[in-house]
TORKOL-4160 file (C-alpha; in steps of 0.2 Angstrom, whole numbers, padded with zeros to 4 digits, m for minus):
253
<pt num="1" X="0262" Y="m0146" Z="0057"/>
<pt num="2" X="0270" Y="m0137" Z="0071"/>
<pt num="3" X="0266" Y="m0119" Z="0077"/>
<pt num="4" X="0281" Y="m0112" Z="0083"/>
<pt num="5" X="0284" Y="m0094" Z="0092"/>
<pt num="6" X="0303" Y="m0085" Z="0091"/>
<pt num="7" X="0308" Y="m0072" Z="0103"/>
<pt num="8" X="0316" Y="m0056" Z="0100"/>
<pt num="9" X="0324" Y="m0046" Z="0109"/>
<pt num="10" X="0328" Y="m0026" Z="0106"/>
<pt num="11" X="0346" Y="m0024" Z="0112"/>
<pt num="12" X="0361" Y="m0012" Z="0109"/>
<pt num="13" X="0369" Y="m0016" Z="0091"/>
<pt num="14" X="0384" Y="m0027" Z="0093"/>
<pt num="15" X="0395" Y="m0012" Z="0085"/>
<pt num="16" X="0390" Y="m0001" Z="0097"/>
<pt num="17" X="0402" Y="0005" Z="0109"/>
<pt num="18" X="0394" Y="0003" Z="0129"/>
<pt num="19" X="0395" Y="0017" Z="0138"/>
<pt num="20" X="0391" Y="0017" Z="0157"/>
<pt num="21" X="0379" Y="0028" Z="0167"/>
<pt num="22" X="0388" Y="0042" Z="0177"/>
<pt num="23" X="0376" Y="0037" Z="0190"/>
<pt num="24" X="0380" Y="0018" Z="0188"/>
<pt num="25" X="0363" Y="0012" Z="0186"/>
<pt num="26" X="0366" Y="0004" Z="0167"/>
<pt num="27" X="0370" Y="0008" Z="0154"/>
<pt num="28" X="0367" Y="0024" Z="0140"/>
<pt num="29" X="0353" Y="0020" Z="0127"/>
<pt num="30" X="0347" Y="0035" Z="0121"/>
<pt num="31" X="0353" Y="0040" Z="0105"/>
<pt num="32" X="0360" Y="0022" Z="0102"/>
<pt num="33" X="0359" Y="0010" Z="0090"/>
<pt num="34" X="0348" Y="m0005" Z="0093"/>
<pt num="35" X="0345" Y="m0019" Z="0083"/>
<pt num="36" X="0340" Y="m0038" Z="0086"/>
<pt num="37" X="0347" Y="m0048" Z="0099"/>
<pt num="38" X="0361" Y="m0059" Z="0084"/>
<pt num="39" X="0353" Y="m0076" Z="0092"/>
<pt num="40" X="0338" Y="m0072" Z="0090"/>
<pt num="41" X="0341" Y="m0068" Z="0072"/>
<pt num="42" X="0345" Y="m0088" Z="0072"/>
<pt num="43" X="0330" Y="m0091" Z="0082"/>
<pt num="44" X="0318" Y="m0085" Z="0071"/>
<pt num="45" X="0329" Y="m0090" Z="0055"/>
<pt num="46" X="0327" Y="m0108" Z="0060"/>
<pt num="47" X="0308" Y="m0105" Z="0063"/>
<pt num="48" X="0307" Y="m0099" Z="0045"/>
<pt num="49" X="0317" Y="m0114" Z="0037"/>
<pt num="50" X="0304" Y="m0125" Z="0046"/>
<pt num="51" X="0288" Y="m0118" Z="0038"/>
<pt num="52" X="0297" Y="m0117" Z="0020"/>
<pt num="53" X="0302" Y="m0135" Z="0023"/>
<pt num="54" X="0283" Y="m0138" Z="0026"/>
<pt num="55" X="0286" Y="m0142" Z="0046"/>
<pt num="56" X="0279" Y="m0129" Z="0054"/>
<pt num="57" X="0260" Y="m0121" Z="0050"/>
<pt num="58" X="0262" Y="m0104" Z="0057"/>
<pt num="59" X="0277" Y="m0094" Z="0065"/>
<pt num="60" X="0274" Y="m0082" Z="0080"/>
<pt num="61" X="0287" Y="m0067" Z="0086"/>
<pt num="62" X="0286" Y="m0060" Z="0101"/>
<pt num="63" X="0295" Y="m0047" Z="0109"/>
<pt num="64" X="0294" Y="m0038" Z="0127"/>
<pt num="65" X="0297" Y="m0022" Z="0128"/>
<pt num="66" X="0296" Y="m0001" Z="0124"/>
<pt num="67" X="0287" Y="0004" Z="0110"/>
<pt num="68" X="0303" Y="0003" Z="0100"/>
<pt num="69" X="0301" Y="m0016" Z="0101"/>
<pt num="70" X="0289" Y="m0016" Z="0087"/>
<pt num="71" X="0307" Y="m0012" Z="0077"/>
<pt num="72" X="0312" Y="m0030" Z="0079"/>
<pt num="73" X="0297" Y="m0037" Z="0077"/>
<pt num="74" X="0295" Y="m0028" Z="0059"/>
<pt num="75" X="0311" Y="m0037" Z="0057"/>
<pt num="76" X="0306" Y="m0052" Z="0061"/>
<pt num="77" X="0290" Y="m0050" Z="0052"/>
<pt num="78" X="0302" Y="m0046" Z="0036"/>
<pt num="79" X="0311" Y="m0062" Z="0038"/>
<pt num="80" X="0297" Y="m0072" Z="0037"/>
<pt num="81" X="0287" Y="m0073" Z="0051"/>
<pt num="82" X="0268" Y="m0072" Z="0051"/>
<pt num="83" X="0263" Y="m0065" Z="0067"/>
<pt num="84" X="0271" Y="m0053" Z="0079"/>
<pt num="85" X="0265" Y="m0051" Z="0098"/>
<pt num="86" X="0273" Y="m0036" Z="0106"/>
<pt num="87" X="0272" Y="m0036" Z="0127"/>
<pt num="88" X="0272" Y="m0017" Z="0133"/>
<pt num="89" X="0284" Y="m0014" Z="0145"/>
<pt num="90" X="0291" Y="0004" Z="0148"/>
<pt num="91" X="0302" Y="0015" Z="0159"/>
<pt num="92" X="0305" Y="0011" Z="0176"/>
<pt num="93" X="0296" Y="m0007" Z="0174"/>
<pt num="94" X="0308" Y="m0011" Z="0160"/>
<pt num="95" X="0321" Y="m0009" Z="0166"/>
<pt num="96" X="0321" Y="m0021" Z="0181"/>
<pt num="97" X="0313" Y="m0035" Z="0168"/>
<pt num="98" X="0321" Y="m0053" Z="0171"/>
<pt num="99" X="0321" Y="m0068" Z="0164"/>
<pt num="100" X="0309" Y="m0074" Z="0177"/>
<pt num="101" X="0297" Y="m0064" Z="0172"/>
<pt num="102" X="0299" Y="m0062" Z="0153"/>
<pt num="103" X="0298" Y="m0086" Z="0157"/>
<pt num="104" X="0281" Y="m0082" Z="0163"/>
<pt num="105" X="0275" Y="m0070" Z="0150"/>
<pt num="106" X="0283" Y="m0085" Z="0136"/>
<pt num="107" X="0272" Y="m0097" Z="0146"/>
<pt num="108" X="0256" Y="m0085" Z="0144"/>
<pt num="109" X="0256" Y="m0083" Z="0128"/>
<pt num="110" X="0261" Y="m0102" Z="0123"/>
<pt num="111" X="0249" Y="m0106" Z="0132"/>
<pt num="112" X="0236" Y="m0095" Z="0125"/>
<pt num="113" X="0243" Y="m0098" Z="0106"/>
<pt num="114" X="0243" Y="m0116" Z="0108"/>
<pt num="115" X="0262" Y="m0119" Z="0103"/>
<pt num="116" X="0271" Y="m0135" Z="0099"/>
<pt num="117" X="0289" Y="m0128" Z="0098"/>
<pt num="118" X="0298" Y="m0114" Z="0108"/>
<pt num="119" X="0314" Y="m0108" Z="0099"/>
<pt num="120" X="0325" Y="m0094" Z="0108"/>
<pt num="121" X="0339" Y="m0086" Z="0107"/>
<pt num="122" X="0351" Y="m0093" Z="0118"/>
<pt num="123" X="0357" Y="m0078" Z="0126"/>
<pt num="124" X="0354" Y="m0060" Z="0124"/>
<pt num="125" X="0370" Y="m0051" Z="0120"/>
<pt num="126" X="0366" Y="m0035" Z="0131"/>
<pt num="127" X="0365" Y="m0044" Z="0149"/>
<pt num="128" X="0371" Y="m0061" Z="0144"/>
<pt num="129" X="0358" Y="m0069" Z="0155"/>
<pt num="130" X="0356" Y="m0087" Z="0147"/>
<pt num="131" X="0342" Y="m0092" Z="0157"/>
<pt num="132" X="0324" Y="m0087" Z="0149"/>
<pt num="133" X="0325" Y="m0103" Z="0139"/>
<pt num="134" X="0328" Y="m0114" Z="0152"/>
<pt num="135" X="0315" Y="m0104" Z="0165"/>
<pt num="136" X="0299" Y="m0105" Z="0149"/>
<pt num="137" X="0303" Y="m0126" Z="0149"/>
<pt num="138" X="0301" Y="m0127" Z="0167"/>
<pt num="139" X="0285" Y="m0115" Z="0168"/>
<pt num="140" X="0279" Y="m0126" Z="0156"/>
<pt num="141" X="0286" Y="m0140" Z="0162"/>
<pt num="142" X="0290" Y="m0145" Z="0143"/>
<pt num="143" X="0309" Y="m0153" Z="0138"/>
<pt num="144" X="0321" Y="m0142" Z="0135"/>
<pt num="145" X="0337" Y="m0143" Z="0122"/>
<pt num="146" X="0348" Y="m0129" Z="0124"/>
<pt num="147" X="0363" Y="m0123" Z="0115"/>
<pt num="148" X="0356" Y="m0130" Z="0098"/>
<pt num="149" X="0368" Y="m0130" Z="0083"/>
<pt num="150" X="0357" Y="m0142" Z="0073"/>
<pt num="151" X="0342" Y="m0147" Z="0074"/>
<pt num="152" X="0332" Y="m0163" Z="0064"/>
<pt num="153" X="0313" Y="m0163" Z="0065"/>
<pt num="154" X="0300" Y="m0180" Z="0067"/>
<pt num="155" X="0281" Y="m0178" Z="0068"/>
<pt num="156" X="0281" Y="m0180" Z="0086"/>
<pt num="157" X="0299" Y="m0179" Z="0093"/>
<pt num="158" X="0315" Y="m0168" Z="0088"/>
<pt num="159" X="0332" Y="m0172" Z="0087"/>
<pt num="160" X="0346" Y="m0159" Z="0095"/>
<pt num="161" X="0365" Y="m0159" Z="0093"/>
<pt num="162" X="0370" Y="m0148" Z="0106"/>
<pt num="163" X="0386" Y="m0141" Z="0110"/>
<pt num="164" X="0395" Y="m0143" Z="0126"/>
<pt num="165" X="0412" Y="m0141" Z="0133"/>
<pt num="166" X="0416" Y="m0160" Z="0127"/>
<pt num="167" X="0412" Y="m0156" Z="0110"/>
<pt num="168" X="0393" Y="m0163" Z="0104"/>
<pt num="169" X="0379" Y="m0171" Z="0112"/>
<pt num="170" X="0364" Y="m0178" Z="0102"/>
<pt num="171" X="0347" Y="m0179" Z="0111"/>
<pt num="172" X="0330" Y="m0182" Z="0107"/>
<pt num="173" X="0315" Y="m0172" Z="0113"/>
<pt num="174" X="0295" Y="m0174" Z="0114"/>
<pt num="175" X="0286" Y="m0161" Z="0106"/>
<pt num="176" X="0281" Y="m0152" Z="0114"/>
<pt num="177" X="0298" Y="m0140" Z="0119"/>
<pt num="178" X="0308" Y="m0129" Z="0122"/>
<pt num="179" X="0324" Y="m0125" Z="0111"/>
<pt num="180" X="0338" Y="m0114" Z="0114"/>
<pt num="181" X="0348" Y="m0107" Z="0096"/>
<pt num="182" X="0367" Y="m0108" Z="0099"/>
<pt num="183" X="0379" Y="m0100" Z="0084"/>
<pt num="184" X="0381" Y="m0110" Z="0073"/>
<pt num="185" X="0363" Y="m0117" Z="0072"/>
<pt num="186" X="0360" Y="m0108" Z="0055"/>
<pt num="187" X="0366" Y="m0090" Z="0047"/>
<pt num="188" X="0352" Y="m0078" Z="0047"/>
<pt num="189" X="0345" Y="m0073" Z="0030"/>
<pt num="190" X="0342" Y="m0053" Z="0026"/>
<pt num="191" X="0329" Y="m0048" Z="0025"/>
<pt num="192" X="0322" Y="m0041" Z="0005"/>
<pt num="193" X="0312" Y="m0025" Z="0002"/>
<pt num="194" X="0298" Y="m0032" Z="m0003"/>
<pt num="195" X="0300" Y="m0043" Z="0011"/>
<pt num="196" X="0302" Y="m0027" Z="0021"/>
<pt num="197" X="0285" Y="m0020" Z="0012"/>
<pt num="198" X="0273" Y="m0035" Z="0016"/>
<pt num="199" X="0279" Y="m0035" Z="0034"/>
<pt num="200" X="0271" Y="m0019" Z="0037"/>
<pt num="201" X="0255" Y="m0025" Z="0033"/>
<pt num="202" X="0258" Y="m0042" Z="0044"/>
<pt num="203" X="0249" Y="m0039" Z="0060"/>
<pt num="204" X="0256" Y="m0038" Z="0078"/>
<pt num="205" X="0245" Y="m0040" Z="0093"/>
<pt num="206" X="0249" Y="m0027" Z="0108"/>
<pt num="207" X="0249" Y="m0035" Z="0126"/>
<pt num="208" X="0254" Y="m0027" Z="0144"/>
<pt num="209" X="0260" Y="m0042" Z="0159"/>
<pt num="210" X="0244" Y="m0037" Z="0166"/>
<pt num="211" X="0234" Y="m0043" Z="0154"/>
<pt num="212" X="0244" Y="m0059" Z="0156"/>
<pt num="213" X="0242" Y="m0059" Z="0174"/>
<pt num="214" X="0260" Y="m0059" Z="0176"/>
<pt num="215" X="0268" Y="m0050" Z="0191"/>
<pt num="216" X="0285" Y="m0038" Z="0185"/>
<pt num="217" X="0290" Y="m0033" Z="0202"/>
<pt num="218" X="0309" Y="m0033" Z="0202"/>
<pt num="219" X="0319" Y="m0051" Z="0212"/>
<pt num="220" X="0335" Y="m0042" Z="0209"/>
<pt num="221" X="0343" Y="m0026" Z="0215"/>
<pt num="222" X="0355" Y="m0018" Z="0201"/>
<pt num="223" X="0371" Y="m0013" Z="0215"/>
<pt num="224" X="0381" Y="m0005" Z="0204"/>
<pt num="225" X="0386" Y="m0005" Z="0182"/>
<pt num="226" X="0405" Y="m0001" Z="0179"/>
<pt num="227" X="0417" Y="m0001" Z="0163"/>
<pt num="228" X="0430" Y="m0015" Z="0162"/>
<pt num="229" X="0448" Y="m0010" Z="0170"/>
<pt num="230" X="0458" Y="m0003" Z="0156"/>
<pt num="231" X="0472" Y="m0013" Z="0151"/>
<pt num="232" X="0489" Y="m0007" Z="0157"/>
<pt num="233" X="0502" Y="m0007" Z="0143"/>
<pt num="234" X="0514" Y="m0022" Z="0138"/>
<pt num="235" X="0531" Y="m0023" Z="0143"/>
<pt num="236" X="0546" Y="m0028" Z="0130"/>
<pt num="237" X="0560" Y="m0039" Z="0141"/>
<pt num="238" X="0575" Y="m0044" Z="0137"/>
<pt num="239" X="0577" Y="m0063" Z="0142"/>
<pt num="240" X="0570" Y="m0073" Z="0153"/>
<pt num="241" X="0576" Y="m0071" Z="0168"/>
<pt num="242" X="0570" Y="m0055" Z="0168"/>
<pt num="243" X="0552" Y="m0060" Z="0165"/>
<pt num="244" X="0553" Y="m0071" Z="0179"/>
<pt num="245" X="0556" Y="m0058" Z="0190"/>
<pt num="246" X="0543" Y="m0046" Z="0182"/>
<pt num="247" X="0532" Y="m0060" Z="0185"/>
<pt num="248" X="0537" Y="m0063" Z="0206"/>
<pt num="249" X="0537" Y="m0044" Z="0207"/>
<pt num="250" X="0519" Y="m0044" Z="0201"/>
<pt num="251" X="0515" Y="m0060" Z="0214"/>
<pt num="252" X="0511" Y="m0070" Z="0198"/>
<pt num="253" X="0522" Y="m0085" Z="0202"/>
């Protein structure tokens, strides 16, 4: 059987209304709600469908992050998973993270867990990034299946419908890999209070990059975070000749 690791992001609640810095330099996260990166919720409900369906041995979360990242991996822990790695990363150091880096620190830890199967959300929904999964299977140099929306599992292969802008791809991959959890891959369970209760007691390892030997320093330079131009108002016309000209006036056509 398989030992699988999930990851799990702490991000602003999808509720949440974004609000930018004065300064520009990101956004407001003090006093907000977070929660668990929605795809990552499938990531690691997929994880947890594996072991009850007797393919997976054990389960391992990981999360980078502030101290607060022990949240989501309580979550995950709740949900089903048996072991929870948290990667330290605070303040300044933080806030430059990448998916480069948070690739290499995936890499370490498979590495050092021995892990047959990578599943990750396929995007977080606070920087939209899409790129850790793809970065982890070339660090590792494993196959990678990305935007998974089902997935069919062999002894030594797995079996990824995909979706694409054509509509679905099937594709087979060599454990081991790397797999991306799209939308509609499952619907995440919730987790129940005693669920909740035993999860305390689950333990979770607590790691910085440096014991990873994994260099943070930032590669990209945060120019400038701004709000979204605000909608102008709609306009009711009579006919259309007049929304041809509306249309010319505003260099449309």
């Amino acid at each position: 059987m398989a030992r699988v690791l999930v990851g799990v992001k702490r991000v602003i609640d999808y509720a949440v209304k974004i609000r930018v810095k004065p300064d520009k330099t990101g956004v407001l996260t003090d006093g907000v709600k977070h929660s668990m990166n929605p795809f990552d919720e499938i990531a690691v409900e997929e994880a947890v469908r594996m072991k009850e369906k007797k393919v997976a041995s054990e389960i391992i979360a990981v999360s980078c992050g502030p101290p607060q990242a022990q949240e989501v991996l309580r979550t995950a822990l709740a949900m089903g998973v048996d072991k929870g790695i948290h990667v330290e990363v605070a303040g300044p150091e933080y806030e430059t993270l990448q998916p480069i880096h948070i690739s290499k620190i995936l890499a370490k830890i498979v590495q050092n867990e021995k892990v047959d199967l990578v599943i990750l959300g396929k995007q977080a929904i606070d920087d939209d990034c899409n790129q850790t999964a793809q970065m982890t299977a070339a660090v590792l140099d494993w196959p990678q299946a990305t935007y998974a929306s089902k997935i069919e599992y062999g002894s030594k292969e797995i079996t990824v419908v995909r979706e694409v802008d054509g509509g679905l791809e099937t594709i087979k991959c060599k454990l081991p890999a790397v797999v991306s959890a799209d939308l509609r891959l499952n619907e995440p369970r919730y987790a129940t209070l005693p669920n909740i209760m035993k999860a305390k007691k689950k333990p979770i390892q607590k790691l910085t990059p440096k014991d990873l030997g994994v260099d943070t320093s930032p590669r990209v330079q945060i120019v400038s975070v701004e709000d979204p131009p605000k909608r102008e108002a709609g306009v009711i016309l009579p006919d259309v000749d007049s929304l041809v000209g509306k249309l010319k006036e505003g260099g449309h056509i």
